[in-house]
N, C-alpha and C positions, 0 to 999 in steps of 0.2 A: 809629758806632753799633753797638752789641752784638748787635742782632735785627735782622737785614735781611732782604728777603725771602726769599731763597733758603734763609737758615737757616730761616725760619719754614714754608717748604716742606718741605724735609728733615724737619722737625721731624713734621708731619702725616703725609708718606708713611710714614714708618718706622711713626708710632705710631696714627695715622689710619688711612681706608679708602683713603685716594689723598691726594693734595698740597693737590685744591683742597677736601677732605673738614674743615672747621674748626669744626665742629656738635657733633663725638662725641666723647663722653667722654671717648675714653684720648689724643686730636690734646689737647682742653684743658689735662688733666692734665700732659699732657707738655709745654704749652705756660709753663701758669704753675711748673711744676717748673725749669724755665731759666730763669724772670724773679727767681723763688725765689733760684737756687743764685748767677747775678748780684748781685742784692741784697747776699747776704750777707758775700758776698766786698768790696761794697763796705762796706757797714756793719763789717767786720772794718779797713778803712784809717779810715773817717768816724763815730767811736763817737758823734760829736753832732749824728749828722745826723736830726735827731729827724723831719721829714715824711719821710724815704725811711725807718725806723723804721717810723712810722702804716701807709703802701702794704704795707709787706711784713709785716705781721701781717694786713690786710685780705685778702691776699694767699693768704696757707696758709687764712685760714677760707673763700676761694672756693673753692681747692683743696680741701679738707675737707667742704666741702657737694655738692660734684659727686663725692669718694669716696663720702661716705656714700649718697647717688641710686646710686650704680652698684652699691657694696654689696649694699644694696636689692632691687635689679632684678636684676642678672645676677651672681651672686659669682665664677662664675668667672671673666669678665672684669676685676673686682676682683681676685681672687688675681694675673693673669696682667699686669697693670699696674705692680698694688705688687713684686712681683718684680722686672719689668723696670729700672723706675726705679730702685731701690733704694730707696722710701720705707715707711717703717714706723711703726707709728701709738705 
C-alpha cells in the first residue's frame, strides 16, 4: 500500500500542528497533494483507467475547495502551503 500510517503521520507532522493534528488545512492539503501526485503517476502507466481518472479530478476540486477556505481566511498560511508543496493554481 502507498499510504500507511506512518507516512500519513510524517505527512501531518511536518505540514500539520503534530501527527495526530488531521483537521487543519495545510495536514489535508498536504494529504490529498500525495494521493494527488500517486494517482497521477499511476494514471501516466493506466491512460484507461477511467474510475481512478473520476477520484482524481474529484480529488484536486477538494483540494481546491479547502485552498480556496484558507485563501479566504488566512492568506498567509495559503502563501506558505502553496510554496512549500510546490503547487500552483
Amino acid at each position: 500500500m502507498y499510504l500507511t500510517k506512518e507516512l500519513k503521520e510524517q505527512l501531518f507532522e511536518k505540514h500539520g500542528k503534530g501527527k495526530n493534528d488531521t483537521g487543519s488545512s495545510e495536514g489535508q492539503i498536504a494529504l490529498f497533494t500525495h494521493r494527488i501526485n500517486h494517482l497521477t503517476g499511476h494514471l501516466k502507466n493506466n491512460r484507461k483507467d477511467y474510475n481512478t481518472e473520476r477520484s482524481l479530478v474529484m480529488m484536486v476540486g477538494k483540494r481546491r475547495s479547502i485552498l480556496d477556505y484558507l485563501k479566504k481566511t488566512e492568506i498567509n498560511r495559503y502563501r506558505a502551503i502553496i510554496k512549500e508543496l510546490g503547487i500552483r493554481k
